[in-house]
N, C-alpha and C positions, 0 to 999 in steps of 0.2 A: 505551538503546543508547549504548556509548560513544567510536563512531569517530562522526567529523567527519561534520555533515550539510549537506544542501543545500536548500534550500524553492525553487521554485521554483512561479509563481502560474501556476495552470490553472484560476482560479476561472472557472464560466462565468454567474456572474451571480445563478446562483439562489440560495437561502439552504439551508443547510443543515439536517439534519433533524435537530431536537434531542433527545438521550437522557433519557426519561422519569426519571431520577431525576436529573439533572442532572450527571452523571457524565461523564468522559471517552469518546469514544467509539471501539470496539471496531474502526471502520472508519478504513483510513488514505484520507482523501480529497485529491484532486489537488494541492489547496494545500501539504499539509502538508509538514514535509520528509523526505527519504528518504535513505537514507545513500549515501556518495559512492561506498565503497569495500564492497561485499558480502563482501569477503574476510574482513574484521577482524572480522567478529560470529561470533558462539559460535552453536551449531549452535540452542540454543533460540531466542537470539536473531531468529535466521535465519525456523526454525519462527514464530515470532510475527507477524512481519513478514509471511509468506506467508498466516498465517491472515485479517491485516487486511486486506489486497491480495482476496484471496478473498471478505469481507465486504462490504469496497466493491463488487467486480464485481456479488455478488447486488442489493445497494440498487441499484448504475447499474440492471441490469436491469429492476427491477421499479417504479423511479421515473423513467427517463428517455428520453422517446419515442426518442430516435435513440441508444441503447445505451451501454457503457461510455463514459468519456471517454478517451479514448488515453493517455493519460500514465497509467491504473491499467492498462490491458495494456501498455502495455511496461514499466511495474513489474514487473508479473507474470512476463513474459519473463523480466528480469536475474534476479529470483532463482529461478525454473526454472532457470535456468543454473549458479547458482551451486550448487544444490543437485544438480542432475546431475554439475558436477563434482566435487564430497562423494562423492556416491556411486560412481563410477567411480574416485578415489581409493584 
């Protein structure tokens, strides 16, 4: 992505779950950074971003007793938003 990002730390301590072939991983998790501006990115861009948001939501689910971490739903939010304004466009 190439607008300006921001990291902001939502680690809650645990350790993250590492990708069997050592790879990058596919889920964008709390820590990592998110971009500042939803505007600037290209509609795949966008798409991508939404599918890791999506990723992370299933792993919060299915690995952590008290559910998402709030900062990947209201990831999820802004770029629902951004993408409903895409399309009403």
């Amino acid at each position: 992505m190439s607008t300006p990002t921001t990291a902001t730390d939502h680690s809650t301590g645990s350790s993250s779950v590492p990708e069997p072939d050592g790879g990058p991983c596919s889920c964008l998790e709390p820590a990592e950074a998110f971009p500042a501006e939803l505007g600037g990115l290209s509609m795949g861009e966008l798409q991508v971003l939404h599918s890791r948001i999506c990723r992370q939501l299933d792993r919060d689910y299915l690995t952590t007793p008290d559910g998402p971490h709030p900062c990947t739903t209201d990831r999820l939010q802004d770029v629902l938003g951004e993408l409903d304004a895409r399309d009403a466009a």
